[in-house]
C-alpha positions, 0 to 999 in steps of 0.5 A: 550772761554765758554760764561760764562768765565767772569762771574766773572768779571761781577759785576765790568762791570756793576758798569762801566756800568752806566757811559755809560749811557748817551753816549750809548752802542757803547761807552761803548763797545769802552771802556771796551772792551767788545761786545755790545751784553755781555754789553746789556746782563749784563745791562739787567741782572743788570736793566741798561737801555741805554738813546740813540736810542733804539726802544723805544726812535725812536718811542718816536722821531717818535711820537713827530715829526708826532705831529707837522705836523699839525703845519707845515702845518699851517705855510707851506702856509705863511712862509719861511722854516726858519720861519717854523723851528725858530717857531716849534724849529726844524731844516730844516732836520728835517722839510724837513724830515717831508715834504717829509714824510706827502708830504707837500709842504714848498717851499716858492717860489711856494707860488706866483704861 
């Protein structure tokens, strides 16, 4: 089948597009049945833009987490990783993530050594 055989369908497809907005590309590919790569076609071609994990919002997340190392190296020294977290808002995950990454030591049982 030529790419352009459901060209005509296309308008139709991203109306519904917009409803998948929020829960991505993969969801709306499920339940239009169509290719993620038709989908992020016609949503380029309509000025859709998906809010789930494109380059884009990665390298905001990845931004967003470096500037809280310094926070975390503050706090690493003088308490626990819960405190940690429960004081930055984040989880252990990602605190732990972030410690191997900077190589920052927030295990608190080498604090008295």
């Amino acid at each position: 089948m030529r790419w352009d055989a459901h060209k005509a369908e296309e308008p139709a497809i991203a109306q519904a597009l917009h409803r998948f907005a929020d829960t991505g590309i993969f969801a709306a590919s499920k339940a239009l049945h169509r290719s993620t790569r038709s989908l992020n076609r016609i949503a380029s071609e309509h000025g859709i833009e998906f809010t789930t994990c494109t380059a884009r919002t990665m390298e905001a997340r990845r931004q967003k987490r470096a500037s809280m190392v310094t926070q975390i190296k503050a706090l690493a020294g003088t308490r626990s990783q819960a405190e940690i977290c429960a004081a930055i808002g984040i989880s252990r995950a990602v605190l732990r993530e972030l410690a191997e990454i900077y190589e920052i030591n927030i295990n608190s049982r080498s604090k008295g050594a």
